[in-house]
C-alpha positions in Angstrom: 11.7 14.4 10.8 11.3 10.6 11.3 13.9 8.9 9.3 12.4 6.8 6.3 12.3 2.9 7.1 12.9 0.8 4.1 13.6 -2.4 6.3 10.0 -3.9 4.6 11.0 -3.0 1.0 14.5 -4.8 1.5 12.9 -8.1 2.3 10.3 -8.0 0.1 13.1 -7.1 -2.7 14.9 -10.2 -1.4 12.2 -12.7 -1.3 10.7 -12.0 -4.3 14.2 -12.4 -5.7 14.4 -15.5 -4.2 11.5 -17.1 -5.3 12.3 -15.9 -8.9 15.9 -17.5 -8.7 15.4 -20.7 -6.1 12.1 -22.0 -6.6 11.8 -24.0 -9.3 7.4 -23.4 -8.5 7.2 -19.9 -8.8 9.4 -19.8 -12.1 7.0 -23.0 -13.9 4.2 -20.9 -12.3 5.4 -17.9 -14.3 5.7 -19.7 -17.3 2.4 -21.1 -17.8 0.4 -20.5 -21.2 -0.7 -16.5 -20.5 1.8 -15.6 -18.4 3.9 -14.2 -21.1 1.8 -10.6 -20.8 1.8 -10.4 -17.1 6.0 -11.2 -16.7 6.7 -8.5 -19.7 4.3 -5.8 -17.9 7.0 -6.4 -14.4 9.6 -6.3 -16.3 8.7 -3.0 -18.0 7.4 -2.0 -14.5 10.7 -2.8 -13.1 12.3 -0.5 -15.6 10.3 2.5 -14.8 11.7 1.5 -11.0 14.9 1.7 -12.0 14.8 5.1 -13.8 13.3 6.3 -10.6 16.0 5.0 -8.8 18.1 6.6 -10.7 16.8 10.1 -10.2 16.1 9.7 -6.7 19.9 9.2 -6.2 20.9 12.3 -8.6 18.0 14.1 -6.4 20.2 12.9 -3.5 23.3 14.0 -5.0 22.0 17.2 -5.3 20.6 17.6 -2.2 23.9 16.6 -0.2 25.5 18.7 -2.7 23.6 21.8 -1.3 24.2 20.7 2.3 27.7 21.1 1.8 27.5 24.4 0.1 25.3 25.2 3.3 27.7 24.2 5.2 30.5 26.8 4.0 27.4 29.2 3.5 27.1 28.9 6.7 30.8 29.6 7.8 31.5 32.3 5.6 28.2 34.6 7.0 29.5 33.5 10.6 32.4 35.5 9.9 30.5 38.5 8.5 28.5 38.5 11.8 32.1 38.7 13.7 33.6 41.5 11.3 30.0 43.4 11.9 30.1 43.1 15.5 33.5 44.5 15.6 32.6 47.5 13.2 30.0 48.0 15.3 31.8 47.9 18.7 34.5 49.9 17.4 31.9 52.5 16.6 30.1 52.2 19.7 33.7 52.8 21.5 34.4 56.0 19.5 30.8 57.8 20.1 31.1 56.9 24.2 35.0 58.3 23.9 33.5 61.2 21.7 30.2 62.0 23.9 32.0 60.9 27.0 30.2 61.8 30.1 32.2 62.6 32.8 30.2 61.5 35.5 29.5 57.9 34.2 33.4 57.6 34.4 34.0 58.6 38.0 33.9 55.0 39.5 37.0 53.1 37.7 36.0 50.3 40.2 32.9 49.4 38.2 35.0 50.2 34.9 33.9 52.6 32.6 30.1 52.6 31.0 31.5 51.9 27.6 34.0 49.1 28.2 31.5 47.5 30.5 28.8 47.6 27.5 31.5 46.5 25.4 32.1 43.6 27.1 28.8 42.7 27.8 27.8 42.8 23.8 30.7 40.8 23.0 30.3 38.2 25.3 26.7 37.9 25.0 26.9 37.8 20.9 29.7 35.6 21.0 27.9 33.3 23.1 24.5 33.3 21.1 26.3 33.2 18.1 28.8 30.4 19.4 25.0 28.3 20.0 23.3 29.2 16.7 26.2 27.7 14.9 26.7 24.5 16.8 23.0 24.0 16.5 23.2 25.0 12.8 26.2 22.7 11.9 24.9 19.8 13.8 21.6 19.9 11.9 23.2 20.1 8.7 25.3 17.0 9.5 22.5 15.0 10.8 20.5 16.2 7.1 24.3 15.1 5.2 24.2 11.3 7.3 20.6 10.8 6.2 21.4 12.1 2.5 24.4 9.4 2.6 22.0 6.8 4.1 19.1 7.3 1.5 22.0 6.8 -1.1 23.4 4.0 0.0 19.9 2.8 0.2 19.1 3.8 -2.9 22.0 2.2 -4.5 21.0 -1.1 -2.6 17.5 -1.0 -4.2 18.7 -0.2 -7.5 20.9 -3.3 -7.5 17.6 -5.1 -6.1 15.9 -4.2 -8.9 18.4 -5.2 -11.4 18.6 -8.6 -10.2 14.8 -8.9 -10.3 15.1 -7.8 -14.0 17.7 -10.3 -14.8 15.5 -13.2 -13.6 12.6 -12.3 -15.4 14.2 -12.1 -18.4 15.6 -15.3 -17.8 11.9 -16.8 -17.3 10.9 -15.4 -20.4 13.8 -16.4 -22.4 14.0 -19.8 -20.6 10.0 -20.2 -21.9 10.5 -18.6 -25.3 13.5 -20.6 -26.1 12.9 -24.5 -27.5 14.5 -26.9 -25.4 
């Protein structure tokens, strides 16, 4: 998944913001007979921005919320696969010892068939299992550093959007006030 680049919005943010508060043009531009309309439609624009900022970081909250419960999801059926695998072994053990063929013992130099399959299941699970749940876990903490980027983000365009609020408001009350 390609990570998000909000590099554009963040300058964009920050000019506009700049022209608003240093540039005494833009703000006599803005205040010109029939502007009025035009700066209240951005600044009840910007508010529907920032509501939608607002979810999208309680979206984000929730989402590195169920990362995490992932995360000890993800522990906790680990060691129900290791539990299972012994139950099984175990069992596995008893029926060879119970069945026991005689003639699949006589070479002690190889080991016998069912500690040899015994040890070749364990290992191999162990193994897999030991790679599924690296892979897993680093996954779910590459997802939980992009969550925490998006909300820092987030949190960064929210406070963008406030201070382009503010100096809207301050045009219009600037032009609506007698001086």
């Amino acid at each position: 998944m390609a990570l998000l680049d909000l590099e554009g919005l963040r300058e964009l943010q920050d000019c506009a913001n700049y022209l608003l508060d240093h540039c005494p043009e833009a703000r006599e531009s803005l205040c010109q007979q029939g502007k009025e309309n035009w700066i209240e439609q951005v600044s009840e624009a910007s508010l529907i921005m920032l509501d939608v900022c607002n979810v999208s970081k309680d979206v984000m909250a929730l989402v590195r919320h169920g990362l995490q419960d992932l995360q000890l999801t993800l522990l906790f059926v680990a060691e129900v696969l290791k539990e299972v695998r012994r139950a099984v072994v175990t069992m596995v053990e008893s029926l060879f010892s119970l069945v026991c063929v005689p003639w699949l013992e006589r070479k002690p130099s190889i080991g016998s068939f069912s500690s040899i399959f015994t040890m070749q299941f364990c290992c191999f699970d162990d193994a897999w299992d030991e790679v599924a749940m690296r892979s897993a876990s680093t996954r779910l903490e590459a997802a939980e550093i992009t969550v925490e980027e998006l909300e820092i983000e987030l949190e960064c365009i929210f406070r963008r959007l406030i201070q382009t609020r503010v100096s809207l408001l301050n045009i219009l009350t600037a032009k609506t006030s007698p001086v």
